[in-house]
C-alpha positions as CSV (number, residue, x, y, z in Angstrom):
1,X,-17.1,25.6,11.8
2,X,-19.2,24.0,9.4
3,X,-16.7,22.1,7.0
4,X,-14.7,20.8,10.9
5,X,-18.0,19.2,12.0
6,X,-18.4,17.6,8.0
7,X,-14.8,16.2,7.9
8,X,-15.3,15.1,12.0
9,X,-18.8,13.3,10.7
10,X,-16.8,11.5,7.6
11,X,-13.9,10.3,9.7
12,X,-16.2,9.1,12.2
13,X,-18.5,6.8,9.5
14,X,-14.9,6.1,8.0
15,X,-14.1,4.4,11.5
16,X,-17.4,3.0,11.8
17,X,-17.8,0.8,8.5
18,X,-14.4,-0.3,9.2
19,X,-14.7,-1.5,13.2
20,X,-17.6,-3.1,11.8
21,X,-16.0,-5.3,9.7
22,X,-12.5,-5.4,11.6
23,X,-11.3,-9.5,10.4
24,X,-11.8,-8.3,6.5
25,X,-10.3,-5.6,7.2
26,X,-7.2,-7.0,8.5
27,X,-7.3,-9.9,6.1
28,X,-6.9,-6.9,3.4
29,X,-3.8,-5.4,5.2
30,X,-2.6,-8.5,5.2
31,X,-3.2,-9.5,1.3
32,X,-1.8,-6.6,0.3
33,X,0.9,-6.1,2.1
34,X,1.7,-9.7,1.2
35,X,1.4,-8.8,-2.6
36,X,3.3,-5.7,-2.0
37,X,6.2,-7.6,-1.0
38,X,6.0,-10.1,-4.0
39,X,6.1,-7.3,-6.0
40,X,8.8,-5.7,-4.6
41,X,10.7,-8.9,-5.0
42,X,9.9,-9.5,-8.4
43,X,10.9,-6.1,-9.6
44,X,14.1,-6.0,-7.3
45,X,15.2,-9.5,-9.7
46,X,14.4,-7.9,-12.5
47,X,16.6,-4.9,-11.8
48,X,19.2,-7.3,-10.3
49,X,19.2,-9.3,-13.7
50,X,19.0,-6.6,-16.4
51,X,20.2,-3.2,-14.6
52,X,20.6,-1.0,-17.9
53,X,17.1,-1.2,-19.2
54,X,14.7,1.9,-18.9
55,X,17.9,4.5,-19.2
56,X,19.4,3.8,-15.8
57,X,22.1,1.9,-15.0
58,X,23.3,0.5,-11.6
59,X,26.2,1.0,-9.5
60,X,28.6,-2.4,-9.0
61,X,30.6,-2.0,-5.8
């Protein structure tokens, strides 16, 4: 019963520090979900342009 009450006590500060500061965090979801689409953009051209590097190769309809 010990470890539930440890893991109930960490989610709870979790929750805490981050309702505290609820506009940074959502300006970090944002950011990096931003970034994370860039990225995914940037690597989905580079596959589009050079589909044979790395050992793979990609199917043409």
């Amino acid at each position: 019963m010990g470890s539930g009450r440890l893991y109930a006590a960490v989610a709870a500060g979790g929750f805490r520090r981050y309702a505290t500061y609820r506009a940074a965090t959502v300006a970090g979801v944002f950011t990096n979900t931003v970034f994370g689409v860039i990225l995914v953009y940037t690597y989905l051209a580079l596959w589009d342009e050079k589909p044979h590097l790395g050992g793979t190769t990609k199917r043409r309809p």
